[in-house]
C-alpha angles and dihedrals in degrees: 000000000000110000123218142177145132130252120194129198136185131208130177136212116252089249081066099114090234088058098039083062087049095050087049085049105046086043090054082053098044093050090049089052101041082059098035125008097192080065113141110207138160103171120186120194132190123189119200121164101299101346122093111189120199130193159136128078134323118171099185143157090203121092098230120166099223091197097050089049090055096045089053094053094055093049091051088051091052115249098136097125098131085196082067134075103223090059118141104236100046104035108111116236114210109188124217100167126136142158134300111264113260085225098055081035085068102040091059105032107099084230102050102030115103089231083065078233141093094288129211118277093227152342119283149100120261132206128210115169132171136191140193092221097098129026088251090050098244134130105266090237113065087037097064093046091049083053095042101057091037088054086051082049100052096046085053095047102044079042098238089142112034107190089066123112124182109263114092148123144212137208116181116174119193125199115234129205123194080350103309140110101262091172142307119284102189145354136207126209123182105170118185099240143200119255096240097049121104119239083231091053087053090045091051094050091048096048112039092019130030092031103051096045093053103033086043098168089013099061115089134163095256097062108111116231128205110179118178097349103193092052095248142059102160091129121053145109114082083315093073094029153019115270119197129181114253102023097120108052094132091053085046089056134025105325098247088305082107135025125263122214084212102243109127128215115215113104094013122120106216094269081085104079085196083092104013097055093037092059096041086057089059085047093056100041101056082050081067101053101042085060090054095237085132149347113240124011152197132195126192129180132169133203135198105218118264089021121105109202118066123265089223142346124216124193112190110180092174094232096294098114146358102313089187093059096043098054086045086057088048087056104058084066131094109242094176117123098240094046090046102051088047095053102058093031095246093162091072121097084260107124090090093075093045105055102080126053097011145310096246143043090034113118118242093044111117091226092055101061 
């Protein structure tokens, strides 16, 4: 019997308040890094109006501002509207930041850790999946989301339409049949607006224009559009509501067509295998399916803090190829933190580039080759 169903996923612009506090944090990390890559740092930022809060832990030898950083970020995602609360240069930063805790320090130093290894930063399980439905080996989906609200970034930025501002979202659902994209159902946009432009205006752009450009063979006159549904979208950014780091960790990773093991990225140097192994996961799994052991495919593996192998290993094909040859292929890889984080280069000011339209699926990122 033909199997059918709808899966729906959802992607935001980098001017979202959940991903303004992201891009502060991953600066804060890049700039660690660029001075000191043995840097330790789990930063945690919340936006509210006028008020940037910034916090967590940052053991570092590089004399990085924290609040300059910030203020720069904000500026480079747009908000420097001076009518507005939530503006770059008159937000006040108040900073919450110490060190890394001696007890979690030893358990991942390589000369202190039990493992007599770099040791995991901390307990978890982590997710990496791949699939052949698209060429970057991404669910369709999530993909198309991720393009939608960057194309409604680009035309903002290069000033090609000149009432956006940088707050926005995307949903985008796709019908599947025996398990592939057969063609796009609907699709939400919710665009961050000026005060003076007409809902009809918006509607137009996003129609005829925005959505035919980015879905290209996938747009057809049946997909159903809701853009701005509630008729307005003048306030937003930080200014209209609360931003927090790691919020959108379903929108950083596969959009629900995989699991998540909940850690979130934004704001970690790669000692935390909430990102590293998370991302060599992806690495490995694409590695799957380029060498056509299955179709579609999911890695988990979990840590106990301060160990460096791996307390277990899971390989889910999903039925779509021989699951006994490709964990055997999983297994031929090194899961453990230090080689991980040598093999796709993580101690390198990188984060920058990762923290808006997905962490996965985009060219130029190591785990992606």
């Amino acid at each position: 019997m033909k199997s059918t169903y709808i899966l729906t996923s959802e992607s935001v612009t980098e001017g979202h308040p959940d991903k303004v506090c992201d891009f502060i944090a991953d600066s804060i990390l890049d700039a660690c890094l660029t001075g000191d890559s043995s840097s330790r740092v789990a930063c945690e930022v919340l936006c509210k109006e006028d008020k940037v809060i910034l916090a967590g832990e940052i053991t570092t030898g590089a004399p990085v501002d924290f609040e300059a950083t910030a203020r720069e970020a904000i500026r480079e995602v747009g908000y420097t509207d001076p009518s507005m609360p939530f503006c770059w240069d008159r937000v006040k930063i108040v900073s919450l930041i110490s060190r890394q805790s001696p007890d979690i320090a030893q358990g991942v130093n390589r000369e202190t850790s039990q493992s007599g290894d770099q040791g995991a930063g901390d307990q978890g399980m982590m997710f990496g999946y791949a699939t052949n439905e698209t060429p970057e080996l991404m669910p369709l989906p999530i993909l198309t989301a991720h393009r939608l609200v960057q194309g409604l970034a680009e035309d903002r930025k290069s000033g090609r339409v000149g009432w956006l501002r940088p707050d926005g979202k995307s949903q985008v659902s796709v019908l599947y049949e025996n398990g592939k994209p057969v063609r796009i159902t609907d699709v939400v946009i919710s665009t961050h607006h000026d005060g003076a432009v007409r809902q009809d205006t918006i509607r137009q752009y996003v129609i005829q224009d925005l959505a035919p450009r980015i879905l290209g063979d996938r747009f057809h006159e049946n997909i159903r559009f809701y853009v701005n549904p509630t008729g307005s979208f003048v306030v937003g950014g930080p200014s209209a509501d609360c931003g927090v780091t790691g919020r959108k960790i379903i929108v950083d990773t596969y959009g629900g067509a995989a699991h998540h093991g909940g850690g979130a990225f934004s704001g970690k140097d790669p000692s935390k295998v909430d990102r590293s192994a998370a991302y060599f996961c992806r690495y490995v799994a694409r590695q799957v399916i380029q060498e056509g052991l299955a179709e579609r495919l999911e890695i988990q593996v979990s840590y106990a803090i301060g160990m460096a192998d791996p307390v277990s290993v899971k390989v889910d094909g999903f039925g779509t190829g021989d699951n006994g040859r490709a964990e055997a292929f999983v297994r031929t890889f090194n899961f453990r933190p230090a080689h991980m984080i040598q093999t796709l280069g993580l101690l390198k000011p990188i984060y920058r580039m990762t923290t808006n339209y997905g962490h996965f699926g985009r060219k130029g990122l190591p785990w992606e080759v």
